[in-house]
C-alpha positions in Angstrom: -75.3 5.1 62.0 -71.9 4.5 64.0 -68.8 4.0 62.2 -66.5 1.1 63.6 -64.2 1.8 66.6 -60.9 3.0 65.5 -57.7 1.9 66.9 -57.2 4.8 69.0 -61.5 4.3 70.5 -61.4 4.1 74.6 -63.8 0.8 73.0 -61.1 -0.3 70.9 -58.8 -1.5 73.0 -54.7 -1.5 71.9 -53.1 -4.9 71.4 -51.2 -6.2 74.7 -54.0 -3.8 76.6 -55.1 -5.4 80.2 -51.3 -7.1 80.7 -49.2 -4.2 81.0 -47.0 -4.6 77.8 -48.9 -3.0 74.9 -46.0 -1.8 73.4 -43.5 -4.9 75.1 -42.7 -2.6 77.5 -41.6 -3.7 81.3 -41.4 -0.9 84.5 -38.9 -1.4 86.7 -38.6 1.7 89.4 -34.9 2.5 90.1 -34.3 4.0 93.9 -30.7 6.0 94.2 -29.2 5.5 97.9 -26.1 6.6 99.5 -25.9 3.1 101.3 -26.9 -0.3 99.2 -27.2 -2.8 102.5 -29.2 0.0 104.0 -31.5 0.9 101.6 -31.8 -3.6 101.3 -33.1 -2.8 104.9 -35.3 -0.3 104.7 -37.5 -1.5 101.4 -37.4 -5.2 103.0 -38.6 -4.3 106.2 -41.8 -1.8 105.0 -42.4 -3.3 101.6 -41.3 -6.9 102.5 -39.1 -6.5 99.7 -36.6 -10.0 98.6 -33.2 -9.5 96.7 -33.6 -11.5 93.8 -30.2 -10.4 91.9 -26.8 -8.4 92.5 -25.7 -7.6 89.0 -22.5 -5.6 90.1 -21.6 -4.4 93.5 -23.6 -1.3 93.6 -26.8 -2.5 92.5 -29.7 -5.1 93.8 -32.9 -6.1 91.9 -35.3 -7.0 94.3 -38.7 -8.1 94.4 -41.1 -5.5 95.9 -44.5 -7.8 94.7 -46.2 -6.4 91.8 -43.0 -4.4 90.6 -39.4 -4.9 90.2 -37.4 -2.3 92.0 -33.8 -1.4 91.6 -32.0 0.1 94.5 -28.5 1.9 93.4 -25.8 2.9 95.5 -24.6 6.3 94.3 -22.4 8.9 96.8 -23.8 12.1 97.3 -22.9 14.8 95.5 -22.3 12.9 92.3 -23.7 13.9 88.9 -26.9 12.4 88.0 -26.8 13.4 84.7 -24.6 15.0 82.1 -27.3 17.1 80.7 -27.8 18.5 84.8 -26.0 20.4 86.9 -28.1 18.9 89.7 -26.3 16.5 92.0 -27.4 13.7 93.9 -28.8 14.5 97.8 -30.0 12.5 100.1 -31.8 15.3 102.4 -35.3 15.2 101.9 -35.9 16.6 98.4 -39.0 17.1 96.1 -39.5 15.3 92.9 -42.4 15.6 90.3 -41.8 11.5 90.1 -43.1 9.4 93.0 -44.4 5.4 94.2 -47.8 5.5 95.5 -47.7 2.0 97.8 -51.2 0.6 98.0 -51.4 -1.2 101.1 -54.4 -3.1 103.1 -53.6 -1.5 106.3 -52.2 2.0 106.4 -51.5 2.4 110.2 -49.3 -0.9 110.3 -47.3 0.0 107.2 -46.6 3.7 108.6 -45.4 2.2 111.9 -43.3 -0.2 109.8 -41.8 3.4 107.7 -41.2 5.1 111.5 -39.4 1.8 112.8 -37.0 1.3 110.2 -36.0 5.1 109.8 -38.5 6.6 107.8 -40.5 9.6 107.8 -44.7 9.8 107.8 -44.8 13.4 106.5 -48.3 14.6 106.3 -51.3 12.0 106.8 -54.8 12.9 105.5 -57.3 10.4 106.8 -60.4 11.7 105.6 -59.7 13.9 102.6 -60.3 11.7 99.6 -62.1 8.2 99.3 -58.5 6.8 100.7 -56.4 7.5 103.2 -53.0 8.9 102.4 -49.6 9.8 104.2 -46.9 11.4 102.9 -43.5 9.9 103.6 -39.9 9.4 102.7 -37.3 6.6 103.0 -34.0 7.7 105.2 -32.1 8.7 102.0 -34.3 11.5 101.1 -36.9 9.6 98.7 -40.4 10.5 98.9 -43.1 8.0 98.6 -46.9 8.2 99.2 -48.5 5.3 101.2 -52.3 4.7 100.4 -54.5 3.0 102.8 -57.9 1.1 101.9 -61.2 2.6 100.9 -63.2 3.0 103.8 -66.5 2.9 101.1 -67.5 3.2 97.8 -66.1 5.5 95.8 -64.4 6.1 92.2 -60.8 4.7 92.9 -62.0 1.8 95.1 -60.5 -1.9 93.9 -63.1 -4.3 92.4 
């Protein structure tokens, strides 16, 4: 005999599970840039990204479709935290945190990352069930761009 699912059961699901906001929780993904109006360019042009709010001067909320991003204009070489000695840099840089972009048709959004400045690092195009390309915006940020599954497999969309 089976006891009743607890709480915690993968066949119990958590209150608020399916819509995101189990624990009333919203993500928003917060981009630091050296240049506001250019950064505004980059994410509008590859992401189609719209400006929906300018709360103060160095700061835009805009819409990037499924997510709300926030793109911040901070100077290099600023502190990014008091509890860091680490500075902000816009070179590229490597961070443990990243966006994967799921698009319909790789090739057309890495042409769109090349024309407005950005960088396709490392594509692989046969590797996994999806394709993949590493790339970064012009301020340093890396990002991975994920193209359709070409068949079945375990991370293909229902």
């Amino acid at each position: 005999m089976t006891s009743p699912a607890s709480p915690a059961s993968p066949t119990s699901p958590a209150p608020g599970d399916g819509d995101g906001r189990a624990h009333g929780v919203t993500v928003h993904v917060s981009v630091d840039v050296p240049d506001l109006d250019a950064g505004l360019r980059f994410y509008a042009a590859v992401l189609g990204c719209v400006e929906r709010a300018r709360p103060f001067p160095t700061m835009a909320i805009v819409d990037a479709g499924n997510v709300t991003m926030c793109l911040h204009q901070r100077a290099a070489g600023t502190a990014s935290s008091a509890a860091s000695a680490e500075v902000r840099r816009y070179e590229r840089h490597w961070t443990p945190v990243h966006r994967d972009l799921h698009v319909p048709d790789l090739d057309a959004t890495l042409a769109r990352v090349r024309a407005a400045g950005g960088a396709v690092e490392r594509e692989f195009r046969t590797e996994g069930p999806r394709p993949v390309a590493f790339c970064s915006d012009p301020f340093g940020n890396g990002f991975c761009v994920i193209g359709a599954a070409s068949g079945p497999g375990p991370l293909r969309s229902a």
